[in-house]
C-alpha positions in Angstrom: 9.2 -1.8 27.5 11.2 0.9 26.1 14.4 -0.6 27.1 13.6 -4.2 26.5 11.5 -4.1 22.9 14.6 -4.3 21.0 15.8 -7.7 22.8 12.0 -8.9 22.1 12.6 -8.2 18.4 15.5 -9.5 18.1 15.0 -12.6 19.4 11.6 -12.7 17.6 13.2 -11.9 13.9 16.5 -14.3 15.0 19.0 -10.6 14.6 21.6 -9.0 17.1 20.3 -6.4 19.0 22.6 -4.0 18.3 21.5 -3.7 14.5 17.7 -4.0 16.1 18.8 -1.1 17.8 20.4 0.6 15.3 18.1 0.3 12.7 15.1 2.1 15.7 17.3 4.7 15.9 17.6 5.9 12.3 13.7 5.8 12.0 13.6 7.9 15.4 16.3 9.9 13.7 13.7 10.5 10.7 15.4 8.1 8.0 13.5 6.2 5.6 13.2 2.8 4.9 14.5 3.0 1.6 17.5 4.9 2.7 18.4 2.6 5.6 18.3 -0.5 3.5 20.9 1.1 0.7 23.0 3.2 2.5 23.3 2.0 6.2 24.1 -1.2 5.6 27.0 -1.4 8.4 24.7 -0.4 11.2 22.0 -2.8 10.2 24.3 -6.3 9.0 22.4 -5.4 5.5 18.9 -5.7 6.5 16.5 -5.6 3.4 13.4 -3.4 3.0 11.4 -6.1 4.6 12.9 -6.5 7.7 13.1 -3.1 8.6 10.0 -2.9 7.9 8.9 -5.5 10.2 11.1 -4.1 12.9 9.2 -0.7 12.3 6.2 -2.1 12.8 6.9 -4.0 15.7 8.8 -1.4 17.3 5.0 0.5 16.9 3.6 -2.3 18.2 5.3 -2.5 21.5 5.5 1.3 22.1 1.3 1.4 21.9 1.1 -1.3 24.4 3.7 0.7 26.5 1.1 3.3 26.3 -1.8 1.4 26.9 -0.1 -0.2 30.2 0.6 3.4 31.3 -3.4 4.4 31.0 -4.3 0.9 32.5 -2.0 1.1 35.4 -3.0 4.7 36.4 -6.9 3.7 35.9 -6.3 1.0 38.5 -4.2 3.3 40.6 -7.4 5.6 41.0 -9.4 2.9 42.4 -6.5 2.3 45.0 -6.6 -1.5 44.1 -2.7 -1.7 42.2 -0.9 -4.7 44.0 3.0 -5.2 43.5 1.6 -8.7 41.8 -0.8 -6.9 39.4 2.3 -4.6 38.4 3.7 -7.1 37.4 1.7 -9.0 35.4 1.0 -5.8 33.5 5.0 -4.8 33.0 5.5 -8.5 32.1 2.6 -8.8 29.4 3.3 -8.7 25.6 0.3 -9.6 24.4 -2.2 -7.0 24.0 -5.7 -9.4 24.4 -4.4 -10.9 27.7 -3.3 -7.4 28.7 -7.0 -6.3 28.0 -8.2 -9.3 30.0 -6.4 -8.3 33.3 -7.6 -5.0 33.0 -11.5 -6.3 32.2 -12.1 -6.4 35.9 -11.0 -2.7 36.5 -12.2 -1.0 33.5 -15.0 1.4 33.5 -18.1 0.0 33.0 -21.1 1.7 31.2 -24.4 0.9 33.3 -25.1 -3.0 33.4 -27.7 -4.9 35.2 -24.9 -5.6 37.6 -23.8 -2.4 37.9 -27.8 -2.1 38.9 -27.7 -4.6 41.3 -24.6 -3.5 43.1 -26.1 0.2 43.4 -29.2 -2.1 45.1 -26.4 -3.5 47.7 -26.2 -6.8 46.5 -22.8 -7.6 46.1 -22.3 -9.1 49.4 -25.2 -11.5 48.3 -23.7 -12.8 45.2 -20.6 -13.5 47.0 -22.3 -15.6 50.1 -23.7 -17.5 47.0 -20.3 -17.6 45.4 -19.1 -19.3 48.6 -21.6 -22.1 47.6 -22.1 -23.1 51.3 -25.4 -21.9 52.1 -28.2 -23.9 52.2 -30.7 -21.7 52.0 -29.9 -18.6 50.3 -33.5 -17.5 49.9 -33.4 -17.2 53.7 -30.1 -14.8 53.0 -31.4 -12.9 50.5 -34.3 -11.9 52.6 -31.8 -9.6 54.7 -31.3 -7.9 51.1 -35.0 -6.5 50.3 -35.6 -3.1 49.5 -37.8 -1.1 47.8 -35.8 -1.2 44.8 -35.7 -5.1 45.5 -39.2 -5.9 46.5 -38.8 -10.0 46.6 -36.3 -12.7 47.3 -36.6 -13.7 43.6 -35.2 -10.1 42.8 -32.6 -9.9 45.2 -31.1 -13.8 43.7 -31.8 -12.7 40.1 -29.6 -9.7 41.0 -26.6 -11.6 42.7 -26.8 -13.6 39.6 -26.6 -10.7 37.2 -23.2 -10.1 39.7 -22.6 -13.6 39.2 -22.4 -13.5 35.8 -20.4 -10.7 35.3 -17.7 -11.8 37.3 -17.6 -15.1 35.2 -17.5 -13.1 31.9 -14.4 -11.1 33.5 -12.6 -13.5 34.5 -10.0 -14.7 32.5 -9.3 -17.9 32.9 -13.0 -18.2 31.6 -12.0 -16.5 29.1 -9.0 -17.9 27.5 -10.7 -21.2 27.8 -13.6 -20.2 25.6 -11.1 -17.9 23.3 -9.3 -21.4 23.0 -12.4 -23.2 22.3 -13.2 -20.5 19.4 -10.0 -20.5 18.2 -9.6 -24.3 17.8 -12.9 -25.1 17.1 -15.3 -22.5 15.3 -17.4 -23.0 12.6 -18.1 -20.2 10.2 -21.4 -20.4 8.4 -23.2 -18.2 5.6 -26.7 -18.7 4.3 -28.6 -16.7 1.6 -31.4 -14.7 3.2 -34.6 -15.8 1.8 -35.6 -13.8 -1.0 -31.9 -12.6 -1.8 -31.2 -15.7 -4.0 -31.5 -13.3 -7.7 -29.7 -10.4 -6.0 -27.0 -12.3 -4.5 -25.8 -14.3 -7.6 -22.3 -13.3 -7.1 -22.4 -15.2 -3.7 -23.9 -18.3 -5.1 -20.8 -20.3 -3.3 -21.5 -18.7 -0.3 -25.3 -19.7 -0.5 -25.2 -22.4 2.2 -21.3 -22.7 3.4 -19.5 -23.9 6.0 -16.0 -24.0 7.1 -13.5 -24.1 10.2 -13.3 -20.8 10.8 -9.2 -21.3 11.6 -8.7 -22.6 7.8 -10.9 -20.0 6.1 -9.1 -18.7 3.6 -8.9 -14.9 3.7 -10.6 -14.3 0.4 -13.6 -16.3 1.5 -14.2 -14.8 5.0 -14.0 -11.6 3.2 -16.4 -12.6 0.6 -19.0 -13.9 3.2 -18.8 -10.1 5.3 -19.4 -8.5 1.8 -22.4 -10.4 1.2 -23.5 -9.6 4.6 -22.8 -6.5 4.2 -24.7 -6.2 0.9 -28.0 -8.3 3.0 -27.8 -11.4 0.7 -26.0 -13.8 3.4 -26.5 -14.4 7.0 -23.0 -15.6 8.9 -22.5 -17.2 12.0 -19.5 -18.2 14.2 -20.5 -21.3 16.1 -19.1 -23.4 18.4 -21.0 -26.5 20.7 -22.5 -23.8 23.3 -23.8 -26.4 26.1 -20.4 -28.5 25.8 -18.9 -24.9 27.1 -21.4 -23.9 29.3 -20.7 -27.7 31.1 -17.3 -26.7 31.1 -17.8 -23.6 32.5 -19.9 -25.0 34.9 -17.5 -27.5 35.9 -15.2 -24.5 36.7 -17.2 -22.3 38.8 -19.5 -24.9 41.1 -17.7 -26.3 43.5 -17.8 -30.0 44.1 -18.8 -29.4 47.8 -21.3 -26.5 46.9 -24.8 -27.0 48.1 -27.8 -28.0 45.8 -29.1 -24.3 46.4 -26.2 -22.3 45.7 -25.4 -24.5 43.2 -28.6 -24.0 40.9 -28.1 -20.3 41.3 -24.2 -20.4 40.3 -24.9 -22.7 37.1 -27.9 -20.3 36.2 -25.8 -17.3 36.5 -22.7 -19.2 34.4 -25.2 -20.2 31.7 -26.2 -16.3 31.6 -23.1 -14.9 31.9 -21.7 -17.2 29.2 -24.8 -16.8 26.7 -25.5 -13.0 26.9 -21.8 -11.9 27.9 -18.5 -13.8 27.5 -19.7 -15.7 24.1 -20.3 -12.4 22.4 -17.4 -11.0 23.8 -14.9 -13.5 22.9 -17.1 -14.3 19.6 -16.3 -10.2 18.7 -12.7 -10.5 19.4 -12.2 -14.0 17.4 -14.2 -12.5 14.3 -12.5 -9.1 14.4 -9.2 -11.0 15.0 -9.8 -13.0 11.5 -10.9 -10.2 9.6 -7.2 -8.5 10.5 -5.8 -11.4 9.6 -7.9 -11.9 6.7 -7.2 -7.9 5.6 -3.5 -8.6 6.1 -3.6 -11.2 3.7 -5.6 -9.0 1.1 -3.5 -6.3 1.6 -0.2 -8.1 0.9 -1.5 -9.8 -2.4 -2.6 -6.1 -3.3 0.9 -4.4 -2.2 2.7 -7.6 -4.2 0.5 -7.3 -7.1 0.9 -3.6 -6.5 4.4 -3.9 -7.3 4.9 -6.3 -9.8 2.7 -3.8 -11.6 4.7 -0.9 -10.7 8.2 -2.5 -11.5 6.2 -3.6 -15.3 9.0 -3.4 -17.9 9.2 -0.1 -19.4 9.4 0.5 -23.4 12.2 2.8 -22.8 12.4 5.9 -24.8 10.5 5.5 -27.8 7.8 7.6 -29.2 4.0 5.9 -28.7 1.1 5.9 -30.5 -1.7 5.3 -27.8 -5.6 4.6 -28.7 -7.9 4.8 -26.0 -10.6 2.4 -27.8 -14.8 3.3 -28.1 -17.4 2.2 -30.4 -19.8 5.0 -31.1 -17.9 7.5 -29.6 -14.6 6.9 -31.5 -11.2 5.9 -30.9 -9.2 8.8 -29.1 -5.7 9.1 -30.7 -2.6 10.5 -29.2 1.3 10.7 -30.3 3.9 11.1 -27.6 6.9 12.0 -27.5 10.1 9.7 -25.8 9.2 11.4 -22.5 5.6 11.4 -23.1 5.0 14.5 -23.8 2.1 15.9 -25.8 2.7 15.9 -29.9 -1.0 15.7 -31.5 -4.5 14.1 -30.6 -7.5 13.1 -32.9 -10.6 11.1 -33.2 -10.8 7.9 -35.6 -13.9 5.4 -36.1 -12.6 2.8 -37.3 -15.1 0.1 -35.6 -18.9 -0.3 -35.8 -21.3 1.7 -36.2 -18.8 4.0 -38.4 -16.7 1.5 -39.4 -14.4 4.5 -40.9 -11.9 1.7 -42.2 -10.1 3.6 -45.1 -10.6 7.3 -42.7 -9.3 6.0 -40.1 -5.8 4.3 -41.7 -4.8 7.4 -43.4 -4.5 9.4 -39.9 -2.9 6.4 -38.2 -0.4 5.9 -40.9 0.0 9.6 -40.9 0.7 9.8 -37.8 3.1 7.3 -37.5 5.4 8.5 -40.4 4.9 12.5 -39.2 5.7 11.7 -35.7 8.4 8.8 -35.8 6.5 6.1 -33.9 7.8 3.1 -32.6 5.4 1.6 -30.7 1.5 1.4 -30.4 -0.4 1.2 -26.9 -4.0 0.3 -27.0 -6.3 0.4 -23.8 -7.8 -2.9 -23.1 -11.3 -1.7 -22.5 -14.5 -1.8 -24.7 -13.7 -1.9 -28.5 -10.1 -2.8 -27.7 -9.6 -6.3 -29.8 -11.7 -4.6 -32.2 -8.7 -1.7 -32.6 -5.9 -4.3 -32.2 -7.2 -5.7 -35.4 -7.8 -2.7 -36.9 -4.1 -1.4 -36.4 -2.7 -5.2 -37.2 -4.2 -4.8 -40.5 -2.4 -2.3 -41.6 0.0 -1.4 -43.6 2.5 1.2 -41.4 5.4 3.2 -42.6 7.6 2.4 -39.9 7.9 -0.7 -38.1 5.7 -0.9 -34.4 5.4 -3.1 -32.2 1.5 -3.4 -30.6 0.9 -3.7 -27.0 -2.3 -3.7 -25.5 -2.2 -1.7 -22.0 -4.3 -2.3 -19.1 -6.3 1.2 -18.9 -7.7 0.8 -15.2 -7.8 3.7 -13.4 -7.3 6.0 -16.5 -10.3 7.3 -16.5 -9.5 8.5 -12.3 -6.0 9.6 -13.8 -7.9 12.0 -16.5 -10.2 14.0 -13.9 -7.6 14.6 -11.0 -5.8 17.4 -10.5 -2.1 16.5 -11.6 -4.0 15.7 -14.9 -5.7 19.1 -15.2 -2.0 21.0 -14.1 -0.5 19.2 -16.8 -3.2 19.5 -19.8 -5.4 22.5 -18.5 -6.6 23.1 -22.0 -7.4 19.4 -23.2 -10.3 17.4 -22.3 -10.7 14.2 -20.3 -10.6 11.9 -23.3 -7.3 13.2 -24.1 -5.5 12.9 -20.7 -6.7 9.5 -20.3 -5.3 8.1 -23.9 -2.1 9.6 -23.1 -2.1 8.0 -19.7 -2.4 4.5 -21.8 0.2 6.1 -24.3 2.5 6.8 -20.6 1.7 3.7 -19.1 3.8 1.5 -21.8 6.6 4.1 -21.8 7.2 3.7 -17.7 4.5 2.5 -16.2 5.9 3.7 -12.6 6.4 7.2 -13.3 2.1 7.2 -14.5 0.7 4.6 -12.2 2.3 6.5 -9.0 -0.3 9.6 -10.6 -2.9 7.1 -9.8 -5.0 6.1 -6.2 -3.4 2.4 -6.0 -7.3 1.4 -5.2 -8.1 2.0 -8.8 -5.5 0.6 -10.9 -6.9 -3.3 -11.1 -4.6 -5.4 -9.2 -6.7 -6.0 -5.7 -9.2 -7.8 -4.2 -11.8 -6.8 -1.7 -9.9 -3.3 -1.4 -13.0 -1.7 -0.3 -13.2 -4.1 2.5 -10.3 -4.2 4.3 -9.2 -1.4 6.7 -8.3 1.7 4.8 -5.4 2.8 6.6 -3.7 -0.1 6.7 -4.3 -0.5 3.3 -3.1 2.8 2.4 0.1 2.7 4.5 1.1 -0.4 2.8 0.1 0.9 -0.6 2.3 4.2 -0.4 5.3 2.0 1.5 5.1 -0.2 -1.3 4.8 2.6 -4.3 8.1 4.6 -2.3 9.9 1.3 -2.0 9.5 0.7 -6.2 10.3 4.2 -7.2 13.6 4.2 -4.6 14.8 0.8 -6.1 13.9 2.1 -9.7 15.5 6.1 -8.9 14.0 8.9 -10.6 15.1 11.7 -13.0 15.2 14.7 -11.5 15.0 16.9 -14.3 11.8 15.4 -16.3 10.0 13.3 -13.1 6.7 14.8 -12.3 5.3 16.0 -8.7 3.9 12.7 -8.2 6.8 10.8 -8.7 8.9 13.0 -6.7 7.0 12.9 -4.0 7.4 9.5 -3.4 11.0 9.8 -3.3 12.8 8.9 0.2 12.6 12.1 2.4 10.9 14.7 -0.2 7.1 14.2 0.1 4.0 16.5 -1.7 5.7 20.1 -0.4 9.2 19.0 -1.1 8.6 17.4 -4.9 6.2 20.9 -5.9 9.2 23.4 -5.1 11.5 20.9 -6.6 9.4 21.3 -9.9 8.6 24.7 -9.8 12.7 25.4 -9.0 13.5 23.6 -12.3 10.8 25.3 -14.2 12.3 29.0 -12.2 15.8 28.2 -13.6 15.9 25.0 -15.8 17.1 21.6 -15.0 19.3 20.2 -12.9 23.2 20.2 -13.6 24.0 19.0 -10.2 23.1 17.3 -7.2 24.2 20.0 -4.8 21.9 22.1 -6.9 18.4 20.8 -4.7 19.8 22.5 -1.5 19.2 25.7 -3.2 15.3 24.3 -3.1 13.0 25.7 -0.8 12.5 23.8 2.4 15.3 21.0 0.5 17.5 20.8 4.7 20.6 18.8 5.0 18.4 16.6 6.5 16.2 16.3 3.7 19.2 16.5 1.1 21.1 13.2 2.9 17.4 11.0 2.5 16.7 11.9 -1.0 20.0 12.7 -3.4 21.3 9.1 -3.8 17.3 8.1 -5.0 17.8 11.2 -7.6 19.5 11.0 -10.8 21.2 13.8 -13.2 21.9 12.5 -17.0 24.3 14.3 -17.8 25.1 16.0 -14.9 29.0 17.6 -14.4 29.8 14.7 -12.2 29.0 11.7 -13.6 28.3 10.3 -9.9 25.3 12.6 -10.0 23.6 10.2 -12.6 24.2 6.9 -9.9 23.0 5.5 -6.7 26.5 7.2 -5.3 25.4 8.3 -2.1 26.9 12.1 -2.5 28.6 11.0 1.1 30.8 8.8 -1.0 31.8 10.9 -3.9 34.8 11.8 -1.9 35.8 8.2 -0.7 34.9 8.2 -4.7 37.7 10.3 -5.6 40.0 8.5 -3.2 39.9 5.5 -5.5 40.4 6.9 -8.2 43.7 8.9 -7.4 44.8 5.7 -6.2 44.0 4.1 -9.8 45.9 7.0 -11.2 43.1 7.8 -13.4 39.7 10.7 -13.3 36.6 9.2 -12.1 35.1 9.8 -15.5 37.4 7.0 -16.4 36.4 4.4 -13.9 32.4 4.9 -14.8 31.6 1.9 -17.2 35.5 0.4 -16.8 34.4 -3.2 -15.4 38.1 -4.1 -15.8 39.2 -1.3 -14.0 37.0 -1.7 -11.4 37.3 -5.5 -11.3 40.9 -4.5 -10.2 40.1 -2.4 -6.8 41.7 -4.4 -4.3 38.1 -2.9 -1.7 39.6 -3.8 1.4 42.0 -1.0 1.6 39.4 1.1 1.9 37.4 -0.7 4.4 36.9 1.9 7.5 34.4 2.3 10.3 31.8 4.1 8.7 32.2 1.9 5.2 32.3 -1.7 4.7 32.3 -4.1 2.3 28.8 -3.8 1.5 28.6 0.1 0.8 32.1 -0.8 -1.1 30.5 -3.7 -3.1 26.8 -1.2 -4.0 29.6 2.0 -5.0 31.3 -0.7 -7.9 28.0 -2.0 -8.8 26.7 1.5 -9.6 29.9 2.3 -11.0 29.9 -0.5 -13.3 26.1 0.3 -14.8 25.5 4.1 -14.2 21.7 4.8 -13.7 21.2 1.3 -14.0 17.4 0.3 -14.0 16.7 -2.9 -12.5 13.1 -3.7 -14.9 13.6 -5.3 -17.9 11.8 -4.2 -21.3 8.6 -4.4 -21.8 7.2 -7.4 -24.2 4.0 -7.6 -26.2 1.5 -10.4 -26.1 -0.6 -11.7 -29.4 -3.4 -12.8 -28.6 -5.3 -15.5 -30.8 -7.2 -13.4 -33.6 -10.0 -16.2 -33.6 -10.9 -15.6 -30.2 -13.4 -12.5 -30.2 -16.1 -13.6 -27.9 -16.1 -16.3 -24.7 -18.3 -18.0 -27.2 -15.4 -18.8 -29.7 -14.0 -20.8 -26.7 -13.8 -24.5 -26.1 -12.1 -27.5 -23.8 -8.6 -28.2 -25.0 -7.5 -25.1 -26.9 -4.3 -23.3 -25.9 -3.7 -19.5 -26.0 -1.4 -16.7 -25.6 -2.1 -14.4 -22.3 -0.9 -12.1 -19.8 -1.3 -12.3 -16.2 -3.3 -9.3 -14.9 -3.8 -10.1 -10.6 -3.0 -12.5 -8.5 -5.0 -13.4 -5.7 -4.9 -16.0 -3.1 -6.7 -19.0 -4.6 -5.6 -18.3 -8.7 -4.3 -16.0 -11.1 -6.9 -13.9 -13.1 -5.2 -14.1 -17.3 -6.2 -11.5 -19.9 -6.6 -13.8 -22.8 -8.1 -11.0 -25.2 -11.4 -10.8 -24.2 -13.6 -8.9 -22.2 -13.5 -11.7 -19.7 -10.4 -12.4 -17.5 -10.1 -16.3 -16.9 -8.7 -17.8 -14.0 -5.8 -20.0 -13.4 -6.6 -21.8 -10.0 -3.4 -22.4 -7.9 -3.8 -25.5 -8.4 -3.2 -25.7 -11.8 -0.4 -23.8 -11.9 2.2 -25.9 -11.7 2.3 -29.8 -10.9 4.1 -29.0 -7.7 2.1 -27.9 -4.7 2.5 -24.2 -4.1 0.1 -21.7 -1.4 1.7 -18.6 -3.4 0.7 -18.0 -6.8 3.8 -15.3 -6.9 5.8 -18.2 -6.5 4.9 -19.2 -10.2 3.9 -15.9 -11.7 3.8 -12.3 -11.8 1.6 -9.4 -12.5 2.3 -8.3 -16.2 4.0 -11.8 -17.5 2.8 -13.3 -20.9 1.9 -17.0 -20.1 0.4 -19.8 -22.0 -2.6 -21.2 -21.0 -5.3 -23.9 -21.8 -9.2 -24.1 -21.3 -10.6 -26.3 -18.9 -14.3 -25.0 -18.8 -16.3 -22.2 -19.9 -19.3 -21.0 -18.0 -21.0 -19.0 -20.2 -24.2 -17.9 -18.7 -22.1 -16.8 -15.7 -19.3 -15.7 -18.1 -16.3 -17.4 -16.4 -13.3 -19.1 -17.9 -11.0 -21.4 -16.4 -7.6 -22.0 -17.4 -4.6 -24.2 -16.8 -0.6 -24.0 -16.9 -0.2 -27.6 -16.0 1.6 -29.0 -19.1 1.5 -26.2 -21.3 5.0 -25.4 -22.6 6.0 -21.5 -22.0 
């Protein structure tokens, strides 16, 4: 397998072998994804993140089913029953299920009622009756009593237990059922009697059916929460006596005799009911629900990083408000990097209604402290403070955004929040994880468990590793694209940074806070535990404004700086020079400089940097005015058109923040007049859209919107 997964892969993804190769290697070697895909472009013909990725991950794959064949092969070994065929079949298998099929036979078994009736020596029996030629195996099974099988009827009911197993093992019984589950399954749900109130959420799901191969992911998942929760009862059905004929058909022989042949279809009928059908009825459902948590788990990742990659404000100073009725508004002023400037309590909205109070410290504020921008948390009391602040009178100009606040609250009682504000209170940390959030939403949302930021569905259902390994490669891959300051990032940013990790990005920050920031790359490998190793992953992701080299401050893999330094001689001119100078650079004639270990692909990234220096591939951050007569889902009706933003994705809609509490939902259907099974294809997490009502359901407090028609 070892030698051969690579050809597999290849042929599987349509990609020489050679870069297949190449790119297993570097991830044997330790190199990241995000490393590979920028700077070993040669070795892999330019791969992107994705396809690496996938070759990872099927390189896993076939490496765990090398295992597994190792451990199935020396099981069978021990029982002195490996054939030269069997080897075979088990070196030639790629599929994991069949592989598990041709080992059912051998595999330890925990203590059955054919185990039982083997121990009771009546094997032999169940195979004279699988010969199907005896006409009277009662007269047979005679020569079988004991005094653990008193009667005939005991000594047949046990050969049929035998029977049965060996029908539920074998596997061309089993791939035809597995087909017949696979092609033609039904999956049901019903509301358990007296669950109707408690279940309300589920009310779709109340009496549903579907094909279980077109269930969409979101509804299987929906139906195993609710019976999970013990509101719904669901079933996977398929015509049981139309299998059991065919079954039937398979195991009794045409020339069998009457006799054997009762016995045989009796033991099929059990073997199918109370063996194979749960068996294969397992696998099938546990088979959807990966493919089904697949699914949820690249909408969250996608959403994930369509949140992440959010335009930033850029470096302005923020006024956030974390919004609250009785309790107050909590007030905060940061500075361009978000640090800290002041923090105080307004009550501006009901039952205070502090109007005049609360205007004099906002203006304040905003004059003292320079403002140019306002964030607002879009929780409770948040339209209420976005009319507030829009009725005021400011001394500076600022723009108004309101900032989805999920996961804030998390943010404000963790540890990096207490580290960095030890002597401020939760309330505090959390407004200025709003304030944070509009100036770079990356560098705060990576502070955050991904689970709690808003932009899944069914997150708690799905398996939790997976989840979380595609969460993390997903938050690594945005902050590598995006690159991170060195000198100001925080331990949670820098951890996510190729080849540094938690240990790395803490001695990182407490080096810079030991002897102040950064001046050079070269600088880190005076960091504890920062190898050569760790150096080569890392220092092209890490950026230096300012820094003595101005290469230090772009995606210039330090490798290059020399080859660098080569242009520029040849150009007659300092590198300095050649930073910014499209002209200049437009001029390079690259394929002088074309070698083994470069190509035109590392040439074409080095210009590219050149030409925009810590270039950052968002774009800037835009705020969305919502319609001031729209307070309460009430204020609604059919027809009208308002301003939103799109908050999640999912796979049947897009869920729209239109101002109020309530999100409404665009249906994919009604995104567009083309047909499309992506809603990404149309929108994206964070985009201001324009949308119009369809319905409102206001007892169950739903909206539903279109985009058909409605200019953008």
């Amino acid at each position: 397998m070892a030698n051969d997964k690579a050809a597999i892969i290849a042929r599987e993804y349509n990609v020489l072998r050679k870069h297949v190769n190449a790119v297993i290697k570097l991830l044997e070697d330790g190199a990241t994804i995000p490393f590979i895909a920028r700077y070993r472009k040669e070795a892999t013909n330019s791969m992107d993140e994705v396809m690496i990725e996938n070759i990872r991950q099927r390189s896993k794959y076939f490496d765990e089913l090398a295992e597994r064949k190792e451990h199935i092969i020396s099981v069978i070994k021990e029982q002195k029953a490996l054939t030269p065929e069997l080897a075979e079949r088990i070196a030639d298998t790629l599929d994991a299920t069949l592989l598990e099929d041709i080992y059912m036979p051998f595999k330890p078994r925990r203590r059955t009622r054919a185990t039982m009736a083997r121990e009771n020596g009546l094997e032999p029996l169940a195979r004279m009756i699988m010969a199907q030629n005896n006409d009277d195996p009662g007269r047979s099974a005679s020569k079988f009593l004991s005094e653990a099988v008193p009667t005939i009827d005991d000594a047949v009911d046990g050969a049929a237990d035998i029977i049965a197993e060996w029908v539920s093992e074998s596997e061309k019984a089993r791939n035809l059922v597995r087909s017949r589950f696979n092609r033609s399954a039904v999956i049901s749900s019903k509301v358990i009697k007296g669950k109707e109130e408690d279940g309300r959420n589920y009310q779709n799901y109340f009496d549903f059916s579907t094909p279980l191969r077109t269930c969409s992911s979101h509804r299987y998942l929906a139906m195993r929460r609710g019976e999970e929760e013990k509101i719904l009862k669901v079933e996977i059905s398929i015509d049981d006596d139309e299998m059991i004929d065919r079954l039937c058909r398979m195991f009794v022989r045409s020339t069998a005799t009457p006799a054997c042949a009762d016995i045989v279809r009796r033991a099929v009928k059990d073997g199918y009911r109370r063996l194979l059908r749960p068996s294969i009825e397992n696998e099938v459902a546990s088979a959807v629900k990966d493919k089904s948590d697949a699914a949820a788990i690249a909408i969250f990742a996608d959403n994930l990083r369509q949140l992440l990659m959010s335009p930033p404000l850029g470096r302005k100073r923020v006024l956030a408000i974390d919004p609250g009725f009785r309790t107050g508004c909590k007030v905060v002023c940061l500075d361009e990097h978000g640090a800290l400037l002041c923090h105080e309590i307004i009550y501006p909205c009901a039952p205070h209604n502090d109007f005049y109070g609360s205007a004099d410290v906002i203006c304040g504020m905003v004059e003292q402290f320079s403002i140019g921008a306002i964030a607002i948390g879009n929780g409770t009391a948040g339209r209420e403070t976005e009319r507030f602040i829009n009725q005021l009178v400011l001394p500076r100009k600022c723009e108004v955004f309101m900032v989805n606040e999920d996961g804030a609250s998390v943010y404000s009682a963790s540890e990096a929040a207490r580290s960095e504000f030890p002597d401020e209170d939760v309330t505090v940390r959390g407004t200025v994880s709003i304030g944070r959030r509009l100036i770079d939403p990356l560098a705060e949302l990576v502070k955050i468990d991904p689970k709690s930021i808003g932009v899944g569905q069914y997150q708690h259902d799905v398996n939790q590793s997976k989840l979380k390994e595609a969460l993390d490669y997903t938050v690594s891959s945005c902050v590598n694209a995006v690159g991170v300051n060195v000198n100001t990032a925080s331990r949670e940013l820098l951890s996510y940074v190729s080849g540094i990790g938690p240990a790395l990005a803490s001695n990182i920050v407490e080096y810079r806070d030991a002897n102040g920031g950064f001046t050079a790359r070269q600088q880190l490998l005076a960091v504890s535990r920062m190898g050569e190793k760790a150096f080569q992953q890392s220092a092209g992701f890490l950026r230096i404004p300012g820094a003595e080299s101005p290469l230090d401050n772009t995606g210039v893999h330090p490798e290059r700086y020399g080859l660098v330094e080569t242009i520029a001689a040849d150009l007659g001119v300092s590198v300095d020079s050649m930073v910014g100078n499209k002209r200049l650079l437009a001029s390079i004639d690259l394929e002088r400089y074309v070698s083994k270990e470069v190509g035109m692909p590392t040439l074409n990234d080095i210009v590219a940097e050149l030409e925009k220096p810590g270039r950052d591939p968002r774009e800037q951050a835009e705020a969305v005015e919502f319609d001031e007569n729209v307070r309460t889902i009430d204020d609604l009706h059919i027809g009208q058109e308002l301003n939103g933003k799109v908050n999640n994705l999912t796979s049947f809609g897009v869920f729209v923040d239109i101002g109020l509490k309530e999100n409404g939902l665009v249906h994919i259907s009604q995104l567009t007049d083309r047909f499309i099974t992506n809603a990404a294809d149309v929108v994206s997490v964070g985009q201001p859209v324009k949308v119009r009502v369809i319905d409102v359901d206001v007892p169950r407090r739903r909206i539903a919107l279109t985009m058909k028609n409605v200019p953008q």
